[in-house]
C-alpha positions as CSV (number, residue, x, y, z in Angstrom):
1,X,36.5,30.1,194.2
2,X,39.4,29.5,191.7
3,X,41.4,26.2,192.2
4,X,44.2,25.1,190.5
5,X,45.8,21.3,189.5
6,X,49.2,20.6,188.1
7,X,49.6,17.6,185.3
8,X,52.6,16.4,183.9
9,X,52.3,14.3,180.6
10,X,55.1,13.4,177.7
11,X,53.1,16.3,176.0
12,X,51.4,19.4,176.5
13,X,48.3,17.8,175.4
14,X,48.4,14.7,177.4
15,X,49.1,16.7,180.7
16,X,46.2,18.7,179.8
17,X,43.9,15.9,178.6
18,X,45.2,14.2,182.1
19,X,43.8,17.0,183.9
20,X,40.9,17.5,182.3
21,X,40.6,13.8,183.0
22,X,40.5,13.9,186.4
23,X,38.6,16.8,187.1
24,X,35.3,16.0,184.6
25,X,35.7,19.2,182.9
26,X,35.7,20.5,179.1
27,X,38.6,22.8,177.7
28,X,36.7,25.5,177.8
29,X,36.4,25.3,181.2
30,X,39.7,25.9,182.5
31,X,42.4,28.3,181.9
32,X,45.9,26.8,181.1
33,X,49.6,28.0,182.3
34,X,52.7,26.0,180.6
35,X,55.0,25.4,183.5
36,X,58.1,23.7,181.8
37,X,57.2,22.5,178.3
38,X,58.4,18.6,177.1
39,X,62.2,18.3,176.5
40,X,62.6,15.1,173.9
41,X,66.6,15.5,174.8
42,X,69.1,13.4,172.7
43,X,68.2,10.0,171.9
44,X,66.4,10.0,175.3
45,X,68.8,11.2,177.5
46,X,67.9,14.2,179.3
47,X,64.0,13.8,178.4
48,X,61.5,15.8,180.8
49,X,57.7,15.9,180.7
50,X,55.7,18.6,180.4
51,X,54.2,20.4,183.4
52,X,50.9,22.2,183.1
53,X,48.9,24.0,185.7
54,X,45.2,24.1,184.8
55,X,42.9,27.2,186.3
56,X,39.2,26.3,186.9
57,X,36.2,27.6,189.3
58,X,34.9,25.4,191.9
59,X,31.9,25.7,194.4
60,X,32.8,27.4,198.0
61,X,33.2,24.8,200.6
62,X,30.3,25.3,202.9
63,X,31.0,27.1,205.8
64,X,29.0,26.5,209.0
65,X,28.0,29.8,210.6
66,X,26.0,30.9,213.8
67,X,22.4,31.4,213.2
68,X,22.6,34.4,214.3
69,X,25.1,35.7,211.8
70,X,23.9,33.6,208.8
71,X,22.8,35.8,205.7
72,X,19.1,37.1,204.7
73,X,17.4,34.9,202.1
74,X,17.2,37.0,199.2
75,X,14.0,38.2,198.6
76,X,12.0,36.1,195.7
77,X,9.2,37.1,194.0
78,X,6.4,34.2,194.5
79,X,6.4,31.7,191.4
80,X,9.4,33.2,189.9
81,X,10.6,30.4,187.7
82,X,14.1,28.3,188.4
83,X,15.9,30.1,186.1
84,X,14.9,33.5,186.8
85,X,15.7,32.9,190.5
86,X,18.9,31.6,189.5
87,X,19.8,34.5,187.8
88,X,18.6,37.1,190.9
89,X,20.3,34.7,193.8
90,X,23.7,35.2,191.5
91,X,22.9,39.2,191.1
92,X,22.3,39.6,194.5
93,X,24.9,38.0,195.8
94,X,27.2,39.6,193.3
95,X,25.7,43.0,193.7
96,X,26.0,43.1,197.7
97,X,29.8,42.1,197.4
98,X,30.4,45.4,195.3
99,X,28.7,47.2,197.9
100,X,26.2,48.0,195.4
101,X,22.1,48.2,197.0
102,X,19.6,48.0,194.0
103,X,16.9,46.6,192.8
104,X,16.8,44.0,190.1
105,X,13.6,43.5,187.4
106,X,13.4,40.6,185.7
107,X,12.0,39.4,182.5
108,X,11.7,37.5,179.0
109,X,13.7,38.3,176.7
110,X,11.6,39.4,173.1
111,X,13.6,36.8,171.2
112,X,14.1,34.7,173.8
113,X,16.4,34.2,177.1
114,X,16.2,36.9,179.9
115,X,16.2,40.5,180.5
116,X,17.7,41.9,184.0
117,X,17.2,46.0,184.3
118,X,19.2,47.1,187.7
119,X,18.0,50.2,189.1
120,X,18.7,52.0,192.2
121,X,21.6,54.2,193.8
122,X,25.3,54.0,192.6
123,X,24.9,53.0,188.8
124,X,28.1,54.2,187.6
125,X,29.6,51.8,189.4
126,X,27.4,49.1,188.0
127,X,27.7,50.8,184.1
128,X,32.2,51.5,184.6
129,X,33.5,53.1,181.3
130,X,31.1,53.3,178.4
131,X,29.5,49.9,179.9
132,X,33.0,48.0,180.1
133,X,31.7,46.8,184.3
134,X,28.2,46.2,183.1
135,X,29.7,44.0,179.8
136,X,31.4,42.2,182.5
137,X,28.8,42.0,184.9
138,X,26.5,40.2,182.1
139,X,29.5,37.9,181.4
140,X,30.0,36.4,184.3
141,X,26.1,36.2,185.7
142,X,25.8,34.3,181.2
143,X,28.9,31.7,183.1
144,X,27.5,31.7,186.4
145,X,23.7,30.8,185.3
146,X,24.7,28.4,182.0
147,X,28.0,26.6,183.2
148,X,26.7,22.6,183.9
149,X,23.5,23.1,181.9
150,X,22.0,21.1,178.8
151,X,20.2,24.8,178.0
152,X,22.2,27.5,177.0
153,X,19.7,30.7,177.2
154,X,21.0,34.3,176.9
155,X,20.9,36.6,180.2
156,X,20.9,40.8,179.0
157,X,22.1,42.4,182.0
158,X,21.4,46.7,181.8
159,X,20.8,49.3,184.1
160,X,18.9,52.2,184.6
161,X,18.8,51.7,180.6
162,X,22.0,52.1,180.0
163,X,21.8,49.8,176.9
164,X,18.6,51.3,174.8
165,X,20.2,55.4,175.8
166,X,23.9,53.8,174.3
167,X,22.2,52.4,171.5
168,X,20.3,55.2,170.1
169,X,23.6,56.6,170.8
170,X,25.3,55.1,168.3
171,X,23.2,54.7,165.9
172,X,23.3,58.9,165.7
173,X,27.3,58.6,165.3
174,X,27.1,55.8,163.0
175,X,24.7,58.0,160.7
176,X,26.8,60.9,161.1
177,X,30.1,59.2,160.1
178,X,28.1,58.1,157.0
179,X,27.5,61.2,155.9
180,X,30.7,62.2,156.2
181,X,32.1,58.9,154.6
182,X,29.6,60.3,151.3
183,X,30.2,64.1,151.5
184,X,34.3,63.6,151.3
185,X,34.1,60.2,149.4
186,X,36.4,58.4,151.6
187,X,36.8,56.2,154.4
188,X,36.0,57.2,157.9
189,X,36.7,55.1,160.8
190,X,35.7,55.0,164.7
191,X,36.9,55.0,168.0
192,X,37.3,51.9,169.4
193,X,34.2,49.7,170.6
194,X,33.4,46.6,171.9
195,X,31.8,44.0,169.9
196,X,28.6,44.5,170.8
197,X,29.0,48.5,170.1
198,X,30.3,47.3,166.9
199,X,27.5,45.2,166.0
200,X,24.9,48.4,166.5
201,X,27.1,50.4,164.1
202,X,26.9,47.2,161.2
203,X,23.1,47.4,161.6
204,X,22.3,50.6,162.2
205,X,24.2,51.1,158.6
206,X,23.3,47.8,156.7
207,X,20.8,49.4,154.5
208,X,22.2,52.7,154.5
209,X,22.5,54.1,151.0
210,X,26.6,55.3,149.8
211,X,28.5,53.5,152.5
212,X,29.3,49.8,153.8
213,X,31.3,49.0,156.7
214,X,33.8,46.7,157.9
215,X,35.8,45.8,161.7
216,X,39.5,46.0,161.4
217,X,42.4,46.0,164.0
218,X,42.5,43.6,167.2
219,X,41.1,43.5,170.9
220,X,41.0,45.7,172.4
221,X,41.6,48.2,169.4
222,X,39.3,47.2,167.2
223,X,36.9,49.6,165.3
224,X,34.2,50.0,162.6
225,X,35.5,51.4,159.2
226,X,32.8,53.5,157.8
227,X,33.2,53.1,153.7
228,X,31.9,55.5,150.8
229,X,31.2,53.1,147.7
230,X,29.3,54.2,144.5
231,X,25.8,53.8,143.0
232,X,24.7,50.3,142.4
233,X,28.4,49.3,144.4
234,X,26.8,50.2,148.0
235,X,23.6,48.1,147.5
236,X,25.7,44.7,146.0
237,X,28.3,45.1,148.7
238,X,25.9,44.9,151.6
239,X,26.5,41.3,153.4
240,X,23.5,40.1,154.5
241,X,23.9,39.7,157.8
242,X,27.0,40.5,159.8
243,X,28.4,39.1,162.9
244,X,29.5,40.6,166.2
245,X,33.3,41.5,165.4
């Protein structure tokens, strides 16, 4: 459940640093709001603090309910390590309050961290518009699993595939647009993608021959640029690696 506290300090930063304070908890673990920002006023008179309201997620209180109407266990393979049971007791719960029934496989991860696949009934709602519920589903289970841990691994949530299909998806447009970008000699940019969709589109054309690419534009706008360069250019402009933006 979200909570929220209210500081005041002679500063923005010392209310925040107050609240953080008092609550044990890092910067990035709250959300801020400015109530009234610090007035210095005229040689002292009229001086006001400033007010913040700091955002943060806090366990449920514990609820004591009849036996009878307590909750099923979820169901847990035998020996399934901590962290993989971690990851299918947040699912699960997650999963039943979007009215969503489906079966969860879980698994390593080739370059480490954890692979979910969801399968069952009702993936569209699990998947939303070209991934956007499914990107947000794998945020918050990465928040939910990580947050108070000295081990930060990486949780890939897909279903029914979604992920690989998208991919290979891609990759086709990105190889298209790159032969367009060298028939016409000129520029030719995408629709708008997330950064992960952006990131397939950078590798998928890294060592393609004629073009190189680039992001431009902001959230939630921002798109691949697909670039015709010549000769020896497209080979000495290739960065060699590129980052998810």
């Amino acid at each position: 459940m979200i909570k929220t506290l209210e500081k005041a300090g002679r500063t923005e930063d010392e209310a925040i640093a107050a609240a953080l304070s008092e609550l044990g908890l890092d910067r990035d673990d709250v959300s801020v709001e400015i109530i009234e920002r610090a007035k210095s006023g005229f040689l002292g008179i009229g001086a006001s603090p400033a007010v913040i309201r700091v955002s943060y997620e806090a366990e449920d209180e514990a609820v004591e309910e009849p036996a009878a109407e307590q909750a099923a266990p979820v169901a847990q393979p035998v020996d399934e390590p901590a962290e993989y049971a971690a990851v299918r007791a947040f699912l699960s719960g997650l999963l039943e309050r979007m009215g969503v029934k489906a079966e969860l496989e879980i698994g390593p991860r080739d370059n480490g961290g954890i692979n979910v696949n969801v399968s069952g009934s009702g993936m569209g709602a699990i998947i939303g518009r070209r991934g956007e519920t499914l990107d947000a589903i794998q945020h918050l289970t990465n928040y939910a699993v990580n947050r108070g841990s000295d081990k930060h691994m990486h949780i890939s949530v897909d279903a029914e595939n979604y992920r690989s299909k998208r991919e290979d998806s891609l990759t086709k447009l990105a190889r298209k647009m790159a032969d367009k970008a060298i028939k016409y000699k000129r520029s030719m940019a995408l629709e708008p993608m997330n950064s992960y969709e952006r990131h397939v589109i950078h590798t998928a054309l890294q060592n393609y021959e004629g073009v190189t690419t680039s992001s431009t534009g902001v959230e939630p706008n921002r798109r691949v640029v697909v670039s015709y360069v010549k000769g020896e250019q497209s080979s000495s402009n290739k960065p060699q690696s590129r980052e998810w933006a």
